[in-house]
OpenMM code with the backbone's topology and positions (N, CA, C; nanometers):
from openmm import Vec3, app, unit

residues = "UNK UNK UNK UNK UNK UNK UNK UNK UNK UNK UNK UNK UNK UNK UNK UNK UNK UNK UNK UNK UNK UNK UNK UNK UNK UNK UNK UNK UNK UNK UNK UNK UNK UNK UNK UNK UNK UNK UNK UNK UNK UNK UNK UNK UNK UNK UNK UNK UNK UNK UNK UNK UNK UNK UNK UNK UNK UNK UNK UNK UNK UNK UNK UNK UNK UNK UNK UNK UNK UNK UNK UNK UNK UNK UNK UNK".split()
positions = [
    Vec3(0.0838, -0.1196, 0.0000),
    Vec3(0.0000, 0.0000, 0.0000),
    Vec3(0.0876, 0.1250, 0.0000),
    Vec3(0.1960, 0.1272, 0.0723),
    Vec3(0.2846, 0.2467, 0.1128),
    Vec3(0.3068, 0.2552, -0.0715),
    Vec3(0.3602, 0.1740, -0.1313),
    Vec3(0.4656, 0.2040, -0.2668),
    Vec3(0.3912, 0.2914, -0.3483),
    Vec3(0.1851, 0.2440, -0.3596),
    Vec3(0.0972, 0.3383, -0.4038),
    Vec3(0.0754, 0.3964, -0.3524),
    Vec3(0.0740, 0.4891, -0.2479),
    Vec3(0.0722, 0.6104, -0.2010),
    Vec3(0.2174, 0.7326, -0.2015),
    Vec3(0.2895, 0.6379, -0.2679),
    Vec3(0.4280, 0.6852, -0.3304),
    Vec3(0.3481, 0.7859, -0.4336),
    Vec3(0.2518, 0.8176, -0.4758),
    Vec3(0.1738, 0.8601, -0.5914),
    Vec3(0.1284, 1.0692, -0.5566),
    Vec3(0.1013, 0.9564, -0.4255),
    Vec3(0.0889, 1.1241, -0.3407),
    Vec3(0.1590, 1.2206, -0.2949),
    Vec3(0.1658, 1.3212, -0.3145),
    Vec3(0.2174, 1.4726, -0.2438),
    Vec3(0.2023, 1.5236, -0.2059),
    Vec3(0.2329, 1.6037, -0.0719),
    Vec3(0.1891, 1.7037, -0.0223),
    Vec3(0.3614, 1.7911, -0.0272),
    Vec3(0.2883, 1.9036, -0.0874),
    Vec3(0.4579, 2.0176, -0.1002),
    Vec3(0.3566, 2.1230, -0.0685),
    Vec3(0.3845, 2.2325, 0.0265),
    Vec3(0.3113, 2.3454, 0.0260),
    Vec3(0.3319, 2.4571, -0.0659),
    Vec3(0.4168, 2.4488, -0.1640),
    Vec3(0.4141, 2.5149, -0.2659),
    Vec3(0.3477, 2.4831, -0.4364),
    Vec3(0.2713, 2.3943, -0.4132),
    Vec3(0.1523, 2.3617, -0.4749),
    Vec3(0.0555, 2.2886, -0.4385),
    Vec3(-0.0754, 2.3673, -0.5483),
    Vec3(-0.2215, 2.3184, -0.4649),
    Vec3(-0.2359, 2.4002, -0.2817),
    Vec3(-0.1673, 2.4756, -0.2176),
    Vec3(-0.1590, 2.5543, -0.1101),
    Vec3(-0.1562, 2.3939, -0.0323),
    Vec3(-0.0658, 2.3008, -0.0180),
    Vec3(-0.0555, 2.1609, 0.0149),
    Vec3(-0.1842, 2.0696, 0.0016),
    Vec3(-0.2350, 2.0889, -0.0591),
    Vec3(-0.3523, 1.9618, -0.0271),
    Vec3(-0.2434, 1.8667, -0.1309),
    Vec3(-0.2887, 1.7453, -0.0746),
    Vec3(-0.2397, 1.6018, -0.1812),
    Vec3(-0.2756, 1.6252, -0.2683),
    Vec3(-0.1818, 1.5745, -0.3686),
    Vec3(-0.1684, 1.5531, -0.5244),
    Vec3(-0.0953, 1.4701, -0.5598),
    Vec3(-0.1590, 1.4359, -0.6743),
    Vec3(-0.0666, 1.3392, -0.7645),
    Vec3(0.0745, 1.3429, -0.8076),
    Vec3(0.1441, 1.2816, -0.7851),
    Vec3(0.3108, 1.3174, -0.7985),
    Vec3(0.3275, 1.4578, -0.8543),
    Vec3(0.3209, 1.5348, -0.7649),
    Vec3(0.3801, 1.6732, -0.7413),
    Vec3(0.3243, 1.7366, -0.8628),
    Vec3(0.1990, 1.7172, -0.9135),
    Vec3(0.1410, 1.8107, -1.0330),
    Vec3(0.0429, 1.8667, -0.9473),
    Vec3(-0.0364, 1.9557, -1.0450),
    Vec3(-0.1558, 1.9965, -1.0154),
    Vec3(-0.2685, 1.9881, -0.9885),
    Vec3(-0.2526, 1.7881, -0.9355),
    Vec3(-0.4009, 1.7299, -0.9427),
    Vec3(-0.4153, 1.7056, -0.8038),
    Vec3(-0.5212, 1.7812, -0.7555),
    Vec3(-0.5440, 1.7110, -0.6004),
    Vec3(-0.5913, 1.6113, -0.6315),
    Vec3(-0.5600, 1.5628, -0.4880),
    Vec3(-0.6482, 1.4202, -0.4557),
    Vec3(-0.8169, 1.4422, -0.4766),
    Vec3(-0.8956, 1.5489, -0.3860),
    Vec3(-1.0011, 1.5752, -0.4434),
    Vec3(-1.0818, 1.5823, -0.5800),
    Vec3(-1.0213, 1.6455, -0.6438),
    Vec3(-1.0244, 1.6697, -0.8206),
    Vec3(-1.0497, 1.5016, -0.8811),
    Vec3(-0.9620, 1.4339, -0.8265),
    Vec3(-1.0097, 1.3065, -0.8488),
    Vec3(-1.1084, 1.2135, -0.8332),
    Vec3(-1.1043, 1.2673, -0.6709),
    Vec3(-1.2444, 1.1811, -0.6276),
    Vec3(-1.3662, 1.2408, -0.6802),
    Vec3(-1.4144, 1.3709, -0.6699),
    Vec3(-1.4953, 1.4542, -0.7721),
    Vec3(-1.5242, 1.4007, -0.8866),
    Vec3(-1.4145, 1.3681, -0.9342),
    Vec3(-1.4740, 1.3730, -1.1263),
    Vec3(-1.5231, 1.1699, -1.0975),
    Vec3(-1.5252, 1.1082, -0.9987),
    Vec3(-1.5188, 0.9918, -0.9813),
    Vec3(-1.6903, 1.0014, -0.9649),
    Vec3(-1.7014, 1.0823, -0.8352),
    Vec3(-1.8138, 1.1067, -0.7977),
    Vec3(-1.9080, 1.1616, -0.8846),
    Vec3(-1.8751, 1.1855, -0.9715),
    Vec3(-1.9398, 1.2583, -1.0812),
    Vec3(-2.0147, 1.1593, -1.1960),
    Vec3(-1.9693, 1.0437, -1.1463),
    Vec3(-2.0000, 0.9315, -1.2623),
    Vec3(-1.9179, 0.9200, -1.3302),
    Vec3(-1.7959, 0.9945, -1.3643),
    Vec3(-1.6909, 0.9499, -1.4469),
    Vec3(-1.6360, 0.8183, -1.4314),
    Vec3(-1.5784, 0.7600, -1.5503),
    Vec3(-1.5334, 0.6159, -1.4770),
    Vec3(-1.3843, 0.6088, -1.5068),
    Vec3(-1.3192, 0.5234, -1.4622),
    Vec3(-1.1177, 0.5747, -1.4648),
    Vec3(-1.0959, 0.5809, -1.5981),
    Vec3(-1.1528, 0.5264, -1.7287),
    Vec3(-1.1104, 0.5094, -1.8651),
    Vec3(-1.1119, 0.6411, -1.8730),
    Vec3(-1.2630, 0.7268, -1.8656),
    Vec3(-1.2877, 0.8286, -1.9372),
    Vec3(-1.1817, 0.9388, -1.8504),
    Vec3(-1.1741, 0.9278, -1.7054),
    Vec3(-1.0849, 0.9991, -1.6671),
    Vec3(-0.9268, 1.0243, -1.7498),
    Vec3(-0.8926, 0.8769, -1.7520),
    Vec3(-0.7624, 0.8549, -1.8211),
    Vec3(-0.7744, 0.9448, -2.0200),
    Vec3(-0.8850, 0.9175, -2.0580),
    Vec3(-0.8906, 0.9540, -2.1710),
    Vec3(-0.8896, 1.1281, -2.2303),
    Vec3(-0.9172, 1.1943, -2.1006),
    Vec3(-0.9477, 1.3244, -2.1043),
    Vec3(-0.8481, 1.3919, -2.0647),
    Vec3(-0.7819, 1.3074, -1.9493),
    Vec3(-0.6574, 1.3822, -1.8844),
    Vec3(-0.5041, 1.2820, -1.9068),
    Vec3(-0.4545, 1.2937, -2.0487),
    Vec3(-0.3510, 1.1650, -2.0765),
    Vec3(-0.1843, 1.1448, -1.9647),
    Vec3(-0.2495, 1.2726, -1.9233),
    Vec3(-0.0575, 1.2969, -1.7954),
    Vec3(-0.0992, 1.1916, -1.6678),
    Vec3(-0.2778, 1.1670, -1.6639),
    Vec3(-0.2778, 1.0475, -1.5144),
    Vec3(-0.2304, 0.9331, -1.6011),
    Vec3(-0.2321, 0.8910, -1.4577),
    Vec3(-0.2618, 0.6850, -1.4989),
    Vec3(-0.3006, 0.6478, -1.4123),
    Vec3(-0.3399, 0.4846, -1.4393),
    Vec3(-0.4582, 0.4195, -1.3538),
    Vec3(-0.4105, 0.4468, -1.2214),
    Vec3(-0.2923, 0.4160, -1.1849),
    Vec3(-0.2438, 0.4155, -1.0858),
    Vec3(-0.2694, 0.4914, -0.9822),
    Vec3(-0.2502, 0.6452, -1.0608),
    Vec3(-0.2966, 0.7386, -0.9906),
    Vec3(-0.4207, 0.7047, -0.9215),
    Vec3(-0.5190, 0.7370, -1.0162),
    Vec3(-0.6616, 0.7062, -0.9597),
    Vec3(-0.6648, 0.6024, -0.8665),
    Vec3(-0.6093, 0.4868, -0.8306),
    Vec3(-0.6529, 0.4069, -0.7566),
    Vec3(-0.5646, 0.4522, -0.6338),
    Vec3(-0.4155, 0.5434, -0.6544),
    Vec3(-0.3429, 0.5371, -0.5110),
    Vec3(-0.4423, 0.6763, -0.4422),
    Vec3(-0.5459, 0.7765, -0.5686),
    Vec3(-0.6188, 0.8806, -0.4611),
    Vec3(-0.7584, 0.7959, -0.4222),
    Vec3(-0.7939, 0.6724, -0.4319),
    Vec3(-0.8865, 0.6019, -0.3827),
    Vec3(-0.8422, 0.6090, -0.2598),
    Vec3(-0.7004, 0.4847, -0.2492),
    Vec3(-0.6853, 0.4656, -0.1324),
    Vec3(-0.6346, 0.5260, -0.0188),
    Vec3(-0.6175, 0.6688, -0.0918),
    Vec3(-0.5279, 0.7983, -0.0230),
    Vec3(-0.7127, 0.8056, 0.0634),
    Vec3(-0.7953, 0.8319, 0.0041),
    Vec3(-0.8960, 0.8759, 0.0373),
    Vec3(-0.9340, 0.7889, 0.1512),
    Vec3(-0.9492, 0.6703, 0.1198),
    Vec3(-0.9869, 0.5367, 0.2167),
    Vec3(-0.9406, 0.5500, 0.4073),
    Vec3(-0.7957, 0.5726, 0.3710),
    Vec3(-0.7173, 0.5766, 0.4645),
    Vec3(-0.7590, 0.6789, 0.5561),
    Vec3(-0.7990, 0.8173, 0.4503),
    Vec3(-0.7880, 0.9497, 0.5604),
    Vec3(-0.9328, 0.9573, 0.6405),
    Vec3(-1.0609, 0.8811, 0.5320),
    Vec3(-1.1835, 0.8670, 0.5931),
    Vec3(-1.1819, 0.7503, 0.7365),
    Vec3(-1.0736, 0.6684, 0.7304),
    Vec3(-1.1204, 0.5420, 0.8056),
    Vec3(-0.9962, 0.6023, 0.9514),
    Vec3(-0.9405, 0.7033, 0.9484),
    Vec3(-0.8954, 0.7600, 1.0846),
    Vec3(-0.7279, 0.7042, 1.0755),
    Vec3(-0.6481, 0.6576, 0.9882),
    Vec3(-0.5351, 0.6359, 0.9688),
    Vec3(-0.4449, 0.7452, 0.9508),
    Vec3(-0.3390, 0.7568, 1.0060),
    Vec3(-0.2587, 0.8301, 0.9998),
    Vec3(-0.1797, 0.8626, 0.8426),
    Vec3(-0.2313, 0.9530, 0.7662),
    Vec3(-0.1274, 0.9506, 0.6357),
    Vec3(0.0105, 0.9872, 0.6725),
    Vec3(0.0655, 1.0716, 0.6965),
    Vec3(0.1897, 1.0751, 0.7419),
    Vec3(0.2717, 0.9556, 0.7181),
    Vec3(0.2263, 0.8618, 0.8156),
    Vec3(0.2618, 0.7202, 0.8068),
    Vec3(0.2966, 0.6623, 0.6897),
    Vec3(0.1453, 0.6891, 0.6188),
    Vec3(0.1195, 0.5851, 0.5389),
    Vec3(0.2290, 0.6449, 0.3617),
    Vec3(0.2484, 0.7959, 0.3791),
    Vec3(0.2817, 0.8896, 0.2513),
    Vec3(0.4276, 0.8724, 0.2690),
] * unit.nanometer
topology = app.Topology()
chain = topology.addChain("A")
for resn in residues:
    res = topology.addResidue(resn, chain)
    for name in ("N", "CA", "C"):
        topology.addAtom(name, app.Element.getBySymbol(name[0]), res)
């Protein structure tokens, strides 16, 4: 789990630190959003060609972790 959350970033000089995808411009949110939105990972992947699956599934479990009371720190 740690190696996919290798995926995530927090730098406070982008995004004002919220997590993101290896140090770009994609929060973790932005992801879950367009998820929540009904998007599904293809069409995600198809619209935005700089993710990969990967991504999407390490801001799943980025998400998983921070809802279920786990320490990211740890886990990032």
């Amino acid at each position: 789990m740690k190696n996919k959350l290798n995926r995530i970033t927090i730098d406070p000089s982008i995004c004002h630190g919220k997590p993101c995808i290896r140090g770009m411009r994609w929060p973790v949110e932005v992801i879950i959003d367009m998820l929540g939105s009904g998007m599904t990972i293809e069409e995600i992947l198809n619209d935005h060609q700089e993710l990969e699956k990967e991504d999407i599934l390490a801001c799943l479990t980025f998400a998983k972790l921070y809802l279920s009371g786990h320490s990211i720190k740890e886990e990032v």
